[in-house]
C-alpha positions in Angstrom: 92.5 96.2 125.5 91.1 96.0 122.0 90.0 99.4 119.9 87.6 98.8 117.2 86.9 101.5 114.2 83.9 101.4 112.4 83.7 104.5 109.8 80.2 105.3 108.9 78.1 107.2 106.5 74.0 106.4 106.2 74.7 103.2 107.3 71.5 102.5 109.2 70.7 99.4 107.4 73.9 97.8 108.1 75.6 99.5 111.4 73.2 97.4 114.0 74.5 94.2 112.9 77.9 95.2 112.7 77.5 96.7 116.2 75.5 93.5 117.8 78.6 91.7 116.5 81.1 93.7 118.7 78.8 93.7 121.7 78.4 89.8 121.7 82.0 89.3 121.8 82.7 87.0 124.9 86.3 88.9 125.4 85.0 92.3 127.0 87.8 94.4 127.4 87.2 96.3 124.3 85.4 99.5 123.3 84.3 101.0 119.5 84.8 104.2 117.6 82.2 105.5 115.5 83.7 107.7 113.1 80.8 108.7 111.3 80.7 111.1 108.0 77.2 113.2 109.2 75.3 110.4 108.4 71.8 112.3 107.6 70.0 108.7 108.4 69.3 106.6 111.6 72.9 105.7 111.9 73.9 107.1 115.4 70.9 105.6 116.6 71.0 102.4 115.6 74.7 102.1 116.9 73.4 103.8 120.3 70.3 102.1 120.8 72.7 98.3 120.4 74.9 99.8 122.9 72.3 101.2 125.5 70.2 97.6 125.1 73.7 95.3 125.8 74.6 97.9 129.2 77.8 98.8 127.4 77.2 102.4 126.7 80.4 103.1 128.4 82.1 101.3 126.0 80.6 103.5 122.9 82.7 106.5 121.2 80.9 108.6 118.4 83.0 111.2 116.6 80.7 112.3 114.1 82.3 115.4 111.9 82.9 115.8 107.9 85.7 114.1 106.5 87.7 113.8 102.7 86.9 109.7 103.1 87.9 106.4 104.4 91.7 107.0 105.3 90.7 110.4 107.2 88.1 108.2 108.6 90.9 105.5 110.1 93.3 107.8 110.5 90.7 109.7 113.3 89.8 106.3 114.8 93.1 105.7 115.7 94.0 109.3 117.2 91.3 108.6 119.0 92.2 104.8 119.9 93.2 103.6 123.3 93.6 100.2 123.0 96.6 98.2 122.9 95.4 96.4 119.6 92.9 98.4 116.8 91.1 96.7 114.2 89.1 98.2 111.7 85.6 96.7 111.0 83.4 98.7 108.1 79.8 99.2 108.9 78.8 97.1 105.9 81.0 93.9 107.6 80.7 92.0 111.4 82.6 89.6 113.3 81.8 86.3 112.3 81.1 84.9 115.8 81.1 85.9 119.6 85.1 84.3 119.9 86.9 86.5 117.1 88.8 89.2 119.9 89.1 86.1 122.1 91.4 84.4 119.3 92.9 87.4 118.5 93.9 88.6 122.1 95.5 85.2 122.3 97.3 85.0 119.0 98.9 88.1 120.5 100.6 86.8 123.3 103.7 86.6 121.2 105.3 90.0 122.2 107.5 90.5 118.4 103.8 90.1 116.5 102.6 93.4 115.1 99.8 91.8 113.7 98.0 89.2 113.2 94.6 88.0 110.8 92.8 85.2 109.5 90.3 84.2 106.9 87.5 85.8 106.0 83.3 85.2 104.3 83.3 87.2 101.5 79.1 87.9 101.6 78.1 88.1 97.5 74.6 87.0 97.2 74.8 88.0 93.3 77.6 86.0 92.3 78.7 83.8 94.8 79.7 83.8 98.5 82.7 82.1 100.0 85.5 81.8 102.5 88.6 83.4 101.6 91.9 82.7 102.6 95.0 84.9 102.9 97.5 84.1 99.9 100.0 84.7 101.7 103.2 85.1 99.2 104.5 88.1 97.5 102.8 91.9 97.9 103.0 92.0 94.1 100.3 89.4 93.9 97.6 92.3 95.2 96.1 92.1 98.6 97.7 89.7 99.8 95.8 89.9 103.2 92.3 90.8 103.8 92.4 94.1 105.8 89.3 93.7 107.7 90.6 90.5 109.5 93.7 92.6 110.6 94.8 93.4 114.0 97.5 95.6 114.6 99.3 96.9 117.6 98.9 100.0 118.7 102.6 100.8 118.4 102.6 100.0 114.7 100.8 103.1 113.9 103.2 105.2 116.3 105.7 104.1 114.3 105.5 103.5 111.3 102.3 106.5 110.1 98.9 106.3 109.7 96.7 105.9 105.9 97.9 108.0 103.5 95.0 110.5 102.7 96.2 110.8 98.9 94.8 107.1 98.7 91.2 106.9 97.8 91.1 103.4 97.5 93.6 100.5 98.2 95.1 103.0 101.0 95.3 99.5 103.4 97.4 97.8 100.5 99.7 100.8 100.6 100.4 100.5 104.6 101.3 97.2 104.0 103.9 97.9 101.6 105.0 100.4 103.5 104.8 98.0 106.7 106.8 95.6 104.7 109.6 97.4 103.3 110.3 99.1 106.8 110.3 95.9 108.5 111.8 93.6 106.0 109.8 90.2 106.6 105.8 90.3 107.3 106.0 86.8 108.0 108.1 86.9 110.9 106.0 90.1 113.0 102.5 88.8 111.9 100.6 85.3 112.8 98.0 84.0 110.8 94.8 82.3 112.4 93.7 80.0 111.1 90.2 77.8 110.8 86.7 79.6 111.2 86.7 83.0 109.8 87.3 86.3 111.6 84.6 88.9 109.5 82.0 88.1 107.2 82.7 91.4 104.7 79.9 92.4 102.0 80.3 92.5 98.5 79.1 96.6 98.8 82.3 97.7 100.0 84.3 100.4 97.6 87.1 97.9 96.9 84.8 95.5 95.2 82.3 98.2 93.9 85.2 100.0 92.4 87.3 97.2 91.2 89.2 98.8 88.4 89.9 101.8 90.4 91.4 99.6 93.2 93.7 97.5 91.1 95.3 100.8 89.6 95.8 102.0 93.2 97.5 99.0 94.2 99.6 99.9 91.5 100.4 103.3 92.3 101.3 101.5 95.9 103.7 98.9 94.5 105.4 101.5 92.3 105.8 104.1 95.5 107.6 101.3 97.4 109.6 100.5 94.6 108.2 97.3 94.7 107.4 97.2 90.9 108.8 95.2 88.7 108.4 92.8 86.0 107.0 90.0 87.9 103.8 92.7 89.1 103.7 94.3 85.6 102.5 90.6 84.2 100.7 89.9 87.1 98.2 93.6 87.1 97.9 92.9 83.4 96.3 90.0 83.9 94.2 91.6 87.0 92.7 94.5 84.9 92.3 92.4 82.6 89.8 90.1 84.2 88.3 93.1 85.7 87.4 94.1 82.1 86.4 90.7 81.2 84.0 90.9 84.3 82.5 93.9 83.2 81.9 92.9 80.0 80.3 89.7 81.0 77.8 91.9 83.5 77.1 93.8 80.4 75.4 90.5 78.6 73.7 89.3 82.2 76.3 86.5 82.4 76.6 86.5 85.9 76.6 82.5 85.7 79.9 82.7 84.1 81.2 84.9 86.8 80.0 82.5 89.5 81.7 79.4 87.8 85.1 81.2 87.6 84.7 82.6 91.1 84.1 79.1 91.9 87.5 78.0 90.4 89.1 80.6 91.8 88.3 79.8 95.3 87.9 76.2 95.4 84.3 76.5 96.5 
């Protein structure tokens, strides 16, 4: 059984797509946790009124309470969680078709995986949209995965914590290098999937709306697994340094420039 977490807050213009997405799944064993922030718009009835329409009501969970953010927000979901597999899907973001938990429930039928993701469509209409792939190398690099494509096991979370609250932003970057130094080797306990992407995630999410902020907590990650060194010092450098050079380029409307060197970046 899969557990998906959606956290929420006045998400009424996004949380019925993101719900039809989960519904339309062709792998049904699955149910959804709403973990919403008092949302004081349409919200809880967008997400109910998907659910009644589909006949999976059943399948529905609403915990709707004040929290401090987004890692009191996961954290909740996966109290709450009774699936053998959670994966966290932001209201802003959907599955990118009706087979993602199909692939994903099968990629898991190697018992020593405690996780597994894939590629994801990063949605920018202002500057460019595009498929991303995982880098997969080192953690100093930045995120090295893309969080909403990841699946983990139940277990992982009994063992090894839940989101560390002190983490406004980046707090998925810090799990994995906690994930990593407690188990040694990612590669060897996660599977990547490849070919058609798992989530199409919007460009209005806090990472990408709070770049600069992001990077530094990445930072404050790789230093608190004592996985900083010389190697990330050069690298972040770099990073906050094109995040300035972005900013400055918004400043005198040279989005084009941004799109070419997105372009570049990502081969697309």
């Amino acid at each position: 059984m899969l557990t998906i977490i959606t956290p929420t807050f006045n998400s009424a213009k996004t949380i019925r797509r993101n719900a039809v997405s989960v519904v339309n799944q062709t792998y049904s064993n699955f149910n959804h946790i709403i973990i919403d922030n008092l949302s004081s718009d349409e919200t809880i009835n967008e997400v109910k009124n998907v659910y009644e329409n589909s006949g999976y009501i059943e399948k529905l969970q609403i915990l709707s309470e004040k929290d401090s953010g987004i890692s009191e927000a996961f954290n909740k979901g996966i109290k709450l969680a009774d699936g053998d597999v959670i994966g966290i899907l932001n209201s802003d973001d959907y599955f990118y078709d009706n087979n993602v938990l199909k692939r994903v429930v099968n990629a898991f039928k190697d018992e020593k995986l405690l996780f597994v993701h894939g590629n994801i469509y990063f949605d920018d209409p202002v500057y460019g949209s595009n498929i991303r792939k995982p880098i997969l190398k080192l953690l100093t690099l930045g995120g090295v995965f893309h969080h909403p494509t990841m699946f983990f096991r139940r277990q992982v979370y009994e063992k090894f914590g839940l989101y560390d609250l002190k983490y406004k932003y980046s707090m998925d970057f810090e799990f994995i290098c906690r994930l990593s130094k407690l188990t040694g080797d990612l590669d060897k306990v996660s599977k990547y999937i490849p070919g058609e992407p798992l989530v199409y995630m919007s460009s209005n999410g806090l990472s990408w709306r709070y770049e600069k902020e992001t990077v530094k907590a990445e930072i404050q990650a790789l230093k608190q697994h004592r996985l900083w060194d010389f190697n990330a010092r050069k690298i972040y450098l770099i990073r906050l340094l094109r995040v300035q050079i972005k900013e400055y380029l918004k400043q005198l409307k040279l989005e084009s420039t941004i799109k070419f060197w997105r372009k570049l970046k990502w081969g697309q």
